[in-house]
C-alpha positions in Angstrom: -15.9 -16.3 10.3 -13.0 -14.2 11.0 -11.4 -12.6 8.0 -7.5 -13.6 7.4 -5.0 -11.0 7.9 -1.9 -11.1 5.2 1.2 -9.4 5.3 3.4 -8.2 2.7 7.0 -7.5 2.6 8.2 -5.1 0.4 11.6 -3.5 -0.3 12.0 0.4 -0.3 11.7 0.7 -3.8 8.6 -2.0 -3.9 7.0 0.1 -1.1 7.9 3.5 -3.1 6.2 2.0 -6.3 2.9 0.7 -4.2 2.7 4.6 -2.8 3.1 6.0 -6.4 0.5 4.0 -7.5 -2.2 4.4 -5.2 -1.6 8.6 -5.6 -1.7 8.0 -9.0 -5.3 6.0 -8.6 -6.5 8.2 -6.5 -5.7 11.2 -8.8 -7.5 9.6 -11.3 -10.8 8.6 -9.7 -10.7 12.4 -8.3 -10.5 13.8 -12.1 -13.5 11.1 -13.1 -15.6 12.5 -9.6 -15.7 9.6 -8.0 -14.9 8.8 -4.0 -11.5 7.9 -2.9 -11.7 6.9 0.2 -10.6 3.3 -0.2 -7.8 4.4 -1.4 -7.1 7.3 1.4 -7.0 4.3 3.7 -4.4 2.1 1.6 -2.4 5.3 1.7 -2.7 5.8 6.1 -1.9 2.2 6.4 0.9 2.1 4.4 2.4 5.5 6.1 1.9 4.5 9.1 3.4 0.6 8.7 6.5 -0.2 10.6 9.3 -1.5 8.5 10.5 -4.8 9.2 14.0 -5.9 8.6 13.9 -9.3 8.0 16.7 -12.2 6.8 16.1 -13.7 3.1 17.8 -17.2 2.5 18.6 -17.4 -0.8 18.0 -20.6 -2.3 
């Protein structure tokens, strides 16, 4: 079977926080020795996503 794809919308401040994050992961698996290339691969995706401007209806 086919895996399913999900997307996520996130605000510039959500999408700053989700960047922070992962750095700060990966900083930390890099001080412990242990790969990071998981996480190098979060962090391309996420640079190279296309922001989306989309309409919220508020309830």
């Amino acid at each position: 079977m086919r895996n399913p794809k999900y997307h996520i919308y996130l605000t510039a401040d959500e999408r700053r926080t989700v960047f922070n994050s992962l750095i700060d992961l990966r900083n930390d698996l890099i001080s412990q020795g242990k790969y990071t290339d998981i996480i190098d691969e979060l962090l391309i995706k996420l640079t190279k996503a296309k922001a989306k401007k989309i309409k919220v209806k508020e309830v």
